[in-house]
N, C-alpha and C positions, 0 to 999 in steps of 0.2 A: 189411947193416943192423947197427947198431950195438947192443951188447945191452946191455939194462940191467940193473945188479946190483944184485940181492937185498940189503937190510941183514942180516948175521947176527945170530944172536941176540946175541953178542958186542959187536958194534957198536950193537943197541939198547941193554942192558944198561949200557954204558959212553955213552950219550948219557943215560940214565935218570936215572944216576950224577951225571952233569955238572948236571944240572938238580936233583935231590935237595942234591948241594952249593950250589947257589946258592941255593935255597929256606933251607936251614940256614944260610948266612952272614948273608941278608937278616933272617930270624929272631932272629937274637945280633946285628943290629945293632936291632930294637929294640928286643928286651928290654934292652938297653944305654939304652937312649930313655927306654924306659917305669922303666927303675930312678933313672935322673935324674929326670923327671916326680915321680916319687914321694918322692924325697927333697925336689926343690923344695917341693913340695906340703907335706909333714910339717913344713918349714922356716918356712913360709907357716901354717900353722897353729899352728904353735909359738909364733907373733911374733902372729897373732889373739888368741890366748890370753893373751900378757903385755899387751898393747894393753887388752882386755878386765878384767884384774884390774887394771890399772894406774887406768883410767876410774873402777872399782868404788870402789877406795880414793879418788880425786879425788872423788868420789859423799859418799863418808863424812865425809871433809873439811871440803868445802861447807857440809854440814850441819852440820856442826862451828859453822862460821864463822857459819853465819845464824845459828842459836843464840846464840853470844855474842855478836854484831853486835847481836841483838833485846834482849839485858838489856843490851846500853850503851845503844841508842837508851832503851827506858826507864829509866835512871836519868839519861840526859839530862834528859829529859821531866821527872819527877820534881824532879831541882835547878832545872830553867826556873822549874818552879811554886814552888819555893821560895824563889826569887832574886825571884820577879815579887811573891809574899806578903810579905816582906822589905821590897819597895821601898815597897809601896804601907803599911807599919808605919811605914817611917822617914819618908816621906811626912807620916803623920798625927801622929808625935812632930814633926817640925822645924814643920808648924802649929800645935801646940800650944803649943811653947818658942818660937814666934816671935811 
């Protein structure tokens, strides 16, 4: 009969070994992963960030603009009515000199 040998302690140890080093290399390739992730991520929030302050100011702006859009529209408004009082004045002079 053929006899079967025992693994020594030596031969576990050194298979223990073998797998402890690939558990550790597999490890330092994520954290290799998860260090990109994280930088993408920071990168990605950085660019939310200016996106967001950028909007804010366009926000500010805006209001800006309706603002002074709303005192032209009224002083548009305003000369209409003046230009319309005006007409209906020259109106009733050119009937009178005529």
């Amino acid at each position: 009969m053929e006899e079967k040998n025992e693994p020594t302690n030596r031969d576990i140890l050194e298979g223990m070994n073998e797998r402890f080093n690939m558990v550790f290399t597999e490890l330092k390739k994520n954290d290799a992963r998860f260090d990109l992730v994280y930088r993408q991520l920071t990168n990605l929030d950085n660019k939310v960030t200016e996106v967001q302050k950028q909007q804010s100011a366009d926000g500010e702006l805006l209001e800006e603009m309706q603002v002074t859009l709303n005192a032209v529209a009224k002083a548009v408004d305003a000369d209409a009515m003046t230009i319309i009082n005006h007409e209906t004045r020259i109106t009733k002079l050119e009937e009178v000199t005529a």
